[in-house]
N, C-alpha and C positions, 0 to 999 in steps of 0.2 A: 504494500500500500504506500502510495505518495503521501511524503510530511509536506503540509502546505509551504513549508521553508524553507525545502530543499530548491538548491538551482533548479531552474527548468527545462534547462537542454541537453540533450543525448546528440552527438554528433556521433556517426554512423560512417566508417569510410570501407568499401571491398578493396582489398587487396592482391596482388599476384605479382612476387617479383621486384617492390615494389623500395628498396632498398635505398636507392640514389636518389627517389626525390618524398620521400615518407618525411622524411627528418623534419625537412621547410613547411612541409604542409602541417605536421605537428605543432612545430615551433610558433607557428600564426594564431593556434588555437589558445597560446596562452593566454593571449589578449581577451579570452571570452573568460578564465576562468576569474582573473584576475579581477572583471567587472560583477563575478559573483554570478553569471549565465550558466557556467558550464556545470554541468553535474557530473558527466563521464563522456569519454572517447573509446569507442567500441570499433576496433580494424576485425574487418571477417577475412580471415586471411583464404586464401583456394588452392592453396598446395605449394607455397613459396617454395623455392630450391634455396633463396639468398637468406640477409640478415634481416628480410621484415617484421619477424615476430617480436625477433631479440633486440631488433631498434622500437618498434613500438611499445614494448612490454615498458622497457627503460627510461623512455620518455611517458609513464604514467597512463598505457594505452591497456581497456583491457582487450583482452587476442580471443577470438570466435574461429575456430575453423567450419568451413563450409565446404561442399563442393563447387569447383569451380565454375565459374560464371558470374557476372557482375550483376544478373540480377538473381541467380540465388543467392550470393551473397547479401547481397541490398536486402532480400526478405527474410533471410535468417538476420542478421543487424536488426532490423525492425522490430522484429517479434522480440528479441531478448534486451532491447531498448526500456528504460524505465522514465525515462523525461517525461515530462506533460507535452515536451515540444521535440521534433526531430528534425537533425538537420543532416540530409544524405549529399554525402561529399567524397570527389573522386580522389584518386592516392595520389595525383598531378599536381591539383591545385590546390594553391594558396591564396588563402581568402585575405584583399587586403586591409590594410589598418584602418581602423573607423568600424570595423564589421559587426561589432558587436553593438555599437548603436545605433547601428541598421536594425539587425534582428532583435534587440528589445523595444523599438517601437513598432517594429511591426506586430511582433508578440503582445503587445501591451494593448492593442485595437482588439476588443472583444467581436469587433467583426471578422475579425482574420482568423477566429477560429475554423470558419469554413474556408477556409482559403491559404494557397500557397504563395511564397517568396522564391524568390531566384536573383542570385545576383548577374550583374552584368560580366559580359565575358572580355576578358584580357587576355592574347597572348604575349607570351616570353621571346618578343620576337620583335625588332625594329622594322620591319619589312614595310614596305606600304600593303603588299596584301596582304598582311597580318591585321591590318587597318579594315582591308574588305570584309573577310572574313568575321571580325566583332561586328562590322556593320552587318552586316547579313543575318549574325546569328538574333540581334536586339528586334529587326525587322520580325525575322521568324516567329522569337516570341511574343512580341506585342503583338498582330496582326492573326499569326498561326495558334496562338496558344501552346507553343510549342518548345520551350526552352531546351539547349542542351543540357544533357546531365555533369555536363562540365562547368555549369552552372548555380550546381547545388542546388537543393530543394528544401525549406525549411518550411512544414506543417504540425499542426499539434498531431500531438499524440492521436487524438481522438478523432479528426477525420482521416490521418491515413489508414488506423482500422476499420471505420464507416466502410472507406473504398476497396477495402479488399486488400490494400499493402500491396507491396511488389510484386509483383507474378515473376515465377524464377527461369525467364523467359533469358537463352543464351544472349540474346541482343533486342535493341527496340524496347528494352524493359522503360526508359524512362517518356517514352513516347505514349509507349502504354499508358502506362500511369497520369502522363500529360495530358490523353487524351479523355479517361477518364474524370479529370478534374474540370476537363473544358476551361475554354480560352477568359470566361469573366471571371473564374477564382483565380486567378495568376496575376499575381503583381509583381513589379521590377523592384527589386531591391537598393537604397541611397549607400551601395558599397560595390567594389569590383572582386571579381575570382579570379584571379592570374593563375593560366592552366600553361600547360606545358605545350608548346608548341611543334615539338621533334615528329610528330608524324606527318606534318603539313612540311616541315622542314624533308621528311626523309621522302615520303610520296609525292609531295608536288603542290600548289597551293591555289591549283586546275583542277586536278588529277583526284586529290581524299577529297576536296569536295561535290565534283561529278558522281564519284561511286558512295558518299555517303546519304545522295541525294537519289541513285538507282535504289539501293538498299532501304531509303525511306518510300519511295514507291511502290516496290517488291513487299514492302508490311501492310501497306494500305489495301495492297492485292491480297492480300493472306496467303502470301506465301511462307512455305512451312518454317520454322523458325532456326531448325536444324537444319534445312538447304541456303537458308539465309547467310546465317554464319557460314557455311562453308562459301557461298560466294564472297563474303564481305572478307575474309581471309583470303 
C-alpha cells in the first residue's frame, strides 16, 4: 500500500547491453530524487552480456530481469512499479535539467490524471538533420498523437492500469500504447530528452527514418509483430 508521503514517481527504464550510456541517463535522474519526486529506479534488464546490472545496481537502480524485448520489459517494469506516477524511459536518454519541474507540475494538475506527458526530443548530435528529425518527431506528436518512446512517457499509476499497460509487443509497443491513449490525452512536456543519436549517425539520417516510417505503416496494417521485427532488423 502507498504512504500518502512517499515520492510519487517510479521511473521504469528496459535495458539490453546497455552499459556505455546507463551511467548518464542514471546520473540525470538524481535531479528528480533530490526534489523529493523520485521514489525508485527500476532497469528490466533482457539478458545483458555487459556491466548493466552491476552499473545500475551501484548507482541505487533496483534490476528486474525480463525477457527480452522493450516492451516486455516496459510491462514487466510496470506491473512491479509502486509510484502513484510512472515515468517509462529508454537506457539512451537523458532527461535534461529543469525535468523534474516539468513533471511535478504536470503531476500536480489533477486533470493529468487521465493523461500522459512526453518530453521533447533532442539528439546528441550537431547535424542540421538532427535538427529535422526533432522537428518531425514534435510535428508527429502534436498533430499524430504519437510521440517516440525516446521521449518518455510519464502517466499515473492508475490510468496506465485502466489501459491495459504495455502489451509485451517485440516492437510498436509505445505506438500501441500511444494509440490507445489517443492524441487529446498527450501533452508536451516544459523539459527536453537528449537521446542518443548513433543509429541515425550509423544508418543514415534518410535511410532509419524511411524504414522507421515502413515499419510504422507495416503496424497500422497488422502486420505480425514477429515479421515486423524481423524486417525492422
Amino acid at each position: 500500500m502507498r504512504d500518502p508521503g512517499d515520492p510519487p514517481l517510479s521511473i521504469v527504464i528496459p535495458a539490453l547491453d546497455a552499459a556505455a550510456t546507463l551511467p548518464a541517463v542514471l546520473a540525470a535522474l538524481a535531479e528528480g530524487r533530490a526534489a523529493g519526486l523520485l521514489r525508485e529506479v527500476l532497469v528490466v534488464d533482457g539478458g545483458s552480456q555487459d556491466a548493466t546490472a552491476a552499473l545500475a545496481r551501484a548507482r541505487g537502480a533496483r534490476i528486474l530481469a525480463a525477457p527480452r524485448g522493450r516492451g516486455t520489459q516496459l510491462a514487466a517494469g510496470g506491473a512491479a512499479a509502486a509510484g502513484a506516477w510512472l515515468l517509462f524511459l529508454h537506457a539512451d536518454t537523458v532527461l535534461a535539467r529543469g525535468w523534474p519541474e516539468a513533471a511535478a507540475v504536470f503531476m500536480a494538475d489533477a486533470a493529468n490524471r487521465r493523461r500522459a506527458g512526453y518530453f521533447r526530443l533532442r539528439l546528441d548530435d550537431g547535424a542540421r538533420a538532427a535538427r529535422r528529425i526533432e522537428a518531425a518527431a514534435g510535428w508527429r506528436a502534436r498533430r499524430l498523437g504519437l510521440p517516440y518512446g525516446d521521449q518518455g512517457l510519464l502517466l499515473s499509476a492508475e490510468l496506465y492500469r485502466a489501459l491495459g499497460g504495455f502489451r509485451p509487443l517485440p516492437l510498436m509497443e509505445d505506438v500501441d500504447l500511444a494509440r490507445r491513449l489517443g492524441r487529446r490525452r498527450l501533452v508536451a512536456l516544459a523539459a527536453d530528452a537528449v537521446t542518443s543519436a548513433a543509429r541515425y549517425r550509423r544508418d543514415g539520417y534518410v535511410a532509419r527514418p524511411l524504414r522507421n516510417l515502413a515499419c510504422l505503416a507495416l503496424h497500422f496494417a497488422r502486420v505480425p509483430p514477429a515479421l515486423l521485427l524481423r524486417l525492422y532488423r
